[in-house]
C-alpha positions in Angstrom: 110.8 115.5 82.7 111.2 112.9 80.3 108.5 112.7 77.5 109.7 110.9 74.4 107.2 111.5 71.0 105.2 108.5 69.7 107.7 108.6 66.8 110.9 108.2 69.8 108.7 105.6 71.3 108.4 103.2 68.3 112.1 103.8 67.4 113.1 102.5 71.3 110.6 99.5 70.9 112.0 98.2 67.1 115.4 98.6 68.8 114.3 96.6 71.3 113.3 94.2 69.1 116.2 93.9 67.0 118.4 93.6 70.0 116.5 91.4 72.6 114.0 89.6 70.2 112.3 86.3 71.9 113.9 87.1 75.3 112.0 90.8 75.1 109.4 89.7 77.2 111.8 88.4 79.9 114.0 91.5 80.2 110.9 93.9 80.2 109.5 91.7 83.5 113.4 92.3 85.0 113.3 95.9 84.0 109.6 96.5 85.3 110.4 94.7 89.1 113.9 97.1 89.0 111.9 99.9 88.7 109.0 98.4 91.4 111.8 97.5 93.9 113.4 101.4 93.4 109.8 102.8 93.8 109.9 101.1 96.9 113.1 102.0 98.2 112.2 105.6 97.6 109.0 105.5 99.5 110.7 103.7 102.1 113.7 106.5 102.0 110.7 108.9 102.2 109.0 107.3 105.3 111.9 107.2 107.4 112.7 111.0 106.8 109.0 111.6 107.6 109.5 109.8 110.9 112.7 111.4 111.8 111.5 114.7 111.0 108.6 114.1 113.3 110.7 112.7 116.6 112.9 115.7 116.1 109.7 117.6 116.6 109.0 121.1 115.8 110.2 124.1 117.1 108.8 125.1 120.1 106.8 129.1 119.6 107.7 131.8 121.6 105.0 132.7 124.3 105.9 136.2 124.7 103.9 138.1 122.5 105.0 140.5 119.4 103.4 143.5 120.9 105.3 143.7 123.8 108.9 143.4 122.3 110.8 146.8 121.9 111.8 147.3 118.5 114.2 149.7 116.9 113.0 150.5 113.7 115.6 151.0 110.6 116.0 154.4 109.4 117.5 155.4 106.5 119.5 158.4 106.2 117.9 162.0 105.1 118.0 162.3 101.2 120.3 166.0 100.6 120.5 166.8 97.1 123.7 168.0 96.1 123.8 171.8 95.9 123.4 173.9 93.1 126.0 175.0 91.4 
């Protein structure tokens, strides 16, 4: 993630300055309720694929138990080391 250095934050904020200047407070309000209303939209993007995940509902388990299925177990070929020559 992300972390800018105290030094990389008070280079963004005098840049800020020098480019907004008395309207700094009003674009830092429109900035801030951007990034509310996309907070938003991704919880609400998040709570509608909770809700479809859960009307899908999960996958039903098998009732026959483990125990009783015949299995074939792998085997792996017989090691022959090559013959002495």
């Amino acid at each position: 993630m992300f972390s800018p250095s105290p030094g990389e934050m008070l280079i963004i904020l005098l840049i800020a300055i020098l480019l907004f200047g008395e309207k700094l407070p009003e674009v830092a309000r429109t900035i801030g309720k951007k990034v509310m209303e996309l907070q938003q939209g991704f919880r609400s993007l998040e709570r509608e694929f909770r809700l479809s995940m859960e009307s899908a509902g999960e996958p039903k388990k098998s009732t026959v138990k483990e125990d009783n299925l015949e299995h074939e177990e792998a085997t792996a070929p017989k090691f022959e080391p090559p013959p002495a020559a």
